[in-house]
Each structure stands twice: as C-alpha cells, then as structure tokens.
N, C-alpha and C positions, 0 to 999 in steps of 0.2 A: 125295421124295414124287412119286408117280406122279400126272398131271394126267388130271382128265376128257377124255372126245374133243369136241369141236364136238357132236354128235352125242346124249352121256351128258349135258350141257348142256342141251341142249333137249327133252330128255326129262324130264329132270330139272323147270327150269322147266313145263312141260305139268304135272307131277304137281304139284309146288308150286302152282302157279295155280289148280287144283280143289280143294289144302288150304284154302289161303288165300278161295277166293270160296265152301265149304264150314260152313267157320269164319265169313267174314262174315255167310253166312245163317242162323246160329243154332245149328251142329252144334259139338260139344264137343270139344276134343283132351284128350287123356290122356295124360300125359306121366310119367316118374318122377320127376325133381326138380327143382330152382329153374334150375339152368343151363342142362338140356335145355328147360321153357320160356323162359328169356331167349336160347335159340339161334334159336326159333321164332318169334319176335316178331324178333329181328335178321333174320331170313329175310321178312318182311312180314307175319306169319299175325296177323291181330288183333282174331282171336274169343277167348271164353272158354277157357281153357286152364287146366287141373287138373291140381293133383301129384299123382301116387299115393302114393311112399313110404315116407309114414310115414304112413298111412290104411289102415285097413280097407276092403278090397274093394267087400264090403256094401254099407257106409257111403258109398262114391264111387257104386256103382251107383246105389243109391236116391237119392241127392242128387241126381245128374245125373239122372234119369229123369225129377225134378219136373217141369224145364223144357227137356229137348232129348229126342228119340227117334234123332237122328242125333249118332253118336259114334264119334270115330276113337282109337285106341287109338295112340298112337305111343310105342313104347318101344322100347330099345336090342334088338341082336340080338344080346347075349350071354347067357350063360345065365339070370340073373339076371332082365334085360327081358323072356325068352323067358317066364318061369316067370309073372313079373307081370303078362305078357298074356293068358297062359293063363288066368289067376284071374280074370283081369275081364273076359274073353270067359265064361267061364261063371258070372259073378253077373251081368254085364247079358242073357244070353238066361234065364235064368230070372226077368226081368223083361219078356219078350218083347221086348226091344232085341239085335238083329245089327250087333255094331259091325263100322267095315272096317278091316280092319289092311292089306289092301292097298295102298295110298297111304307106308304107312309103310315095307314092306319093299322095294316096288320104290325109294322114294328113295335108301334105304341104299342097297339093291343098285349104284346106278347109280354112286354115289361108293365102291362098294367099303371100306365101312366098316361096324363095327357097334354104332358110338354117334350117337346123336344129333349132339355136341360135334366130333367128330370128320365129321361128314357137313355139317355147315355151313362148318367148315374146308377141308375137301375144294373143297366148292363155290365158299367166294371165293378161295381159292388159282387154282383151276383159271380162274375170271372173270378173275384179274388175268393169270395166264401166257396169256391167248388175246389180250391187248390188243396183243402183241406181234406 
C-alpha cells in the first residue's frame, strides 16, 4: 500500500479540521452507511451524521433541512456514491440548501482512494509509517 506524503497529511488534516469544526457547529454529514459513519467519528468528526442508504433522498433532504442549512454530502467516489450524491445534491437545492461535496472529494483525493473505509485506512496507515 502506497503511503501518504508528509505533505497529502497535512492537507489532509487541514480538510478534516474544517469537517470536524463544521460538524461541531451544527452542519450535517451525509454519509451512505453505518461503517462509513463509524469511520468518521473514528476520524474525530462528532457532529450529527446521517445514512443515506437505505432512505429516500426526499426524506433525508427534508429531515435535515428542519435543523441544519449547512450539509456536507460525503459519499464514496465509486459509481454508486457518485450517483447518491447526485440525488441529494439536487433534493437539497431544491429545498434551497447547496451542500459542499468539496471537503469530501479532495479528502478522498488526497489518500487516493475511493471509499470512505478505505480513505481512513489510508490515513492511519500512512500516520503510523511516518512515525518512523
């Protein structure tokens, strides 16, 4: 397994650190399933954090709109994630909510991977081979 640089590291943490103090201030993550949020929370993020799927789109839009306007979509970047973020990028703007998927795709990006599970792996793999 190819390690982060010193570099993808701290870029990485930067974008985590805005998830994480994002979420604490009340904005919603959006995740697809129970793992990918227990990876998020292993990561320190420990705002509210919502499965999508096995929920209707809709149904997550309007829920979350009751109580947050700020919402991060973070879903895998395989096809699957790709298609599920699509759907709930356009049920939350036609509730006038612009979630940012930004945050989520440069994290992946950074660990070169395109799941969630996989991008937290990445990361403390990469933490422990830099101890040395």
């Amino acid at each position: 397994m190819n390690h982060m640089s010193v570099e993808e590291i701290l870029e990485f943490e930067k974008e985590l650190g805005e998830l994480m103090e994002r979420s604490e201030n009340g904005a919603v993550v959006i995740v697809e399933g129970a793992r990918d949020r227990e990876c998020l929370i292993l990561l320190g993020v420990r705002g509210r954090i919502v499965e999508a799927s096995s929920r209707p789109v809709d149904d997550i839009a309007e829920e979350v709109c009751t109580f947050s306007n700020d919402v991060l979509i973070f879903t895998d970047a395989d096809r699957r994630g790709l298609v599920l973020a699509e759907r709930l990028l356009k049920a939350f703007e036609c509730r006038g909510v612009i979630p940012d998927i930004k945050i989520s795709r440069r994290m992946l990006s950074l660990c070169r991977v395109k799941s969630v599970e996989s991008m937290a792996a990445r990361y403390f793999s990469s933490l422990e081979a830099t101890r040395f």
